[in-house]
C-alpha positions in Angstrom: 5.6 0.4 81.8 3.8 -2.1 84.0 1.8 -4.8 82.6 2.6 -3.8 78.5 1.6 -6.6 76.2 2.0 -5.2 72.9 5.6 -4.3 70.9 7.2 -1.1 71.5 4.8 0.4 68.5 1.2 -0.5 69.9 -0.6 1.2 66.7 1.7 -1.3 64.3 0.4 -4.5 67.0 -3.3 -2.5 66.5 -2.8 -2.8 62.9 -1.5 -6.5 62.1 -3.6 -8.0 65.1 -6.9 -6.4 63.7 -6.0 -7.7 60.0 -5.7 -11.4 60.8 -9.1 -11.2 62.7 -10.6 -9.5 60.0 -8.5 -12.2 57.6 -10.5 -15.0 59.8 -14.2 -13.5 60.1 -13.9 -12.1 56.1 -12.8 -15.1 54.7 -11.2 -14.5 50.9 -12.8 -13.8 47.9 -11.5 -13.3 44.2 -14.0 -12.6 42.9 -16.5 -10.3 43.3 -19.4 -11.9 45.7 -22.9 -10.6 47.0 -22.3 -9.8 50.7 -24.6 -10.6 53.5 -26.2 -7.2 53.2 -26.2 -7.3 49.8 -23.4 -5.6 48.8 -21.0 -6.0 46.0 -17.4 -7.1 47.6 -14.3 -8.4 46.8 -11.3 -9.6 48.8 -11.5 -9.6 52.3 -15.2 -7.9 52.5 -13.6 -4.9 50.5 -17.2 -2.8 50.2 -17.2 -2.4 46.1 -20.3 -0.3 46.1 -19.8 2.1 49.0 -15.9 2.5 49.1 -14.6 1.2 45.9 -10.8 1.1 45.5 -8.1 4.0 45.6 -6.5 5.2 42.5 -3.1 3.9 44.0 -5.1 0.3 43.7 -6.3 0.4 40.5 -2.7 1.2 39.3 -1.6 -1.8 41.0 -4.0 -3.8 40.0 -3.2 -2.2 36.5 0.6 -2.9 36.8 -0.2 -6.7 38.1 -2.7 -7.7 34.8 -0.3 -5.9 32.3 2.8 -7.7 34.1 0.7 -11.7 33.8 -0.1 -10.7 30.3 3.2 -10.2 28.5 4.1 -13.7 29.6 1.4 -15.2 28.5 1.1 -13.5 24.9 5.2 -14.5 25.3 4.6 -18.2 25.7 1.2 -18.5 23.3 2.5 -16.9 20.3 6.3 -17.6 19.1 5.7 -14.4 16.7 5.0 -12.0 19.5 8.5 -11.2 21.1 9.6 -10.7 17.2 7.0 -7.8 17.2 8.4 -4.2 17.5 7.8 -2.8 21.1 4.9 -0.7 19.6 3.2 -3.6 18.3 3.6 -5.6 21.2 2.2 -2.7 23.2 -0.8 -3.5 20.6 -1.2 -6.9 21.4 -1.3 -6.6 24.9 -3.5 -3.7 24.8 -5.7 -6.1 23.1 -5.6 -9.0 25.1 -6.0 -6.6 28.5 -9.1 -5.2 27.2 -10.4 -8.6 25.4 -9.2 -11.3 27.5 -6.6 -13.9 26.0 -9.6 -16.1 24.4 -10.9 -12.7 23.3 -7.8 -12.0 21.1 -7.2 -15.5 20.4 -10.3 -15.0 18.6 -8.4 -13.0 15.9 -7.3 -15.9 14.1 -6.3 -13.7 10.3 -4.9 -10.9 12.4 -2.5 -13.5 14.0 -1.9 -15.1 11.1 -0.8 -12.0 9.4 1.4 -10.9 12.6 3.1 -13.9 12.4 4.1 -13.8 8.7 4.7 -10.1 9.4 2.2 -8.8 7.5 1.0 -5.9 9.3 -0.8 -3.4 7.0 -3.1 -6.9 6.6 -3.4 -7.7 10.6 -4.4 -3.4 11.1 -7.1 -4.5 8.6 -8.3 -7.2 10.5 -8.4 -5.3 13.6 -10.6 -2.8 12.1 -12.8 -5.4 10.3 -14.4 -6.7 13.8 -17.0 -6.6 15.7 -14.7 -5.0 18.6 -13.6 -2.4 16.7 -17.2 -1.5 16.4 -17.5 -1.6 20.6 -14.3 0.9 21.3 -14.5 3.0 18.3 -11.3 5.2 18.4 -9.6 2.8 20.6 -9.1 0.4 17.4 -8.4 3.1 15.0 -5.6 4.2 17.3 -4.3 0.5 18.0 -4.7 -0.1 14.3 -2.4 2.8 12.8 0.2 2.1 15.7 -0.3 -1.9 14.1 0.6 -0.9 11.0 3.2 1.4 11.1 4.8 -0.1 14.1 5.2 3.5 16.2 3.6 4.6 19.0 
């Protein structure tokens, strides 16, 4: 063909040409911003308001926090790769829906984990004011605490 410019798969050249002029005009963002028109956005000018994200993204996104929390729980707390699977599933459970500072806010519950002293730290789980905010949530989380089973 006379005069081509683009690689053998011009939808592919499309594609990757379009996303790093959108990369350069868009500009990234972490967090969530205020657009010019007023519209809740994330990354590259993803529209949070009028398109949201896909259920395939949310896993990922799902996959990627659970996958940055174990290590973190790993290298805070010397007790927590001693914990049965079930109660580490707890923990980060926990610290996924509360933040790290959030759970590191359960000092007598860690205490108790870390002598091994779960009946106690299930307890403590139920005696707080976030076991009030998710309801079943901590009852579940608490029983699988205590008797280390999912």
């Amino acid at each position: 063909m006379v005069g081509r410019w683009y690689p053998q798969d011009k939808n592919e050249f499309v594609k990757q040409a379009c996303v790093e002029q959108l990369k350069r005009h868009e500009g990234l963002e972490i967090k969530p911003y205020k657009c010019t028109s007023g519209k809740l956005s994330i990354g590259y000018g993803r529209n949070l308001e009028d398109r949201g994200i896909t259920p395939l993204e949310a896993q990922m996104m799902l996959d990627h926090d659970v996958a940055i929390t174990i290590p973190l729980l790993s290298s805070r707390y010397e007790w927590f790769e001693c914990l049965s699977p079930a109660r580490q599933i707890v923990c980060i459970n926990m610290a996924y829906n509360l933040g790290m500072g959030g759970f590191h806010g359960f000092k007598k519950m860690r205490k108790n984990l870390a002598k091994g002293l779960f009946k106690e730290a299930a307890s403590e789980m139920l005696d707080s004011n976030w076991a009030k905010q998710v309801g079943q949530r901590a009852i579940e989380l608490s029983e699988i605490m205590e008797k280390g089973r999912l």
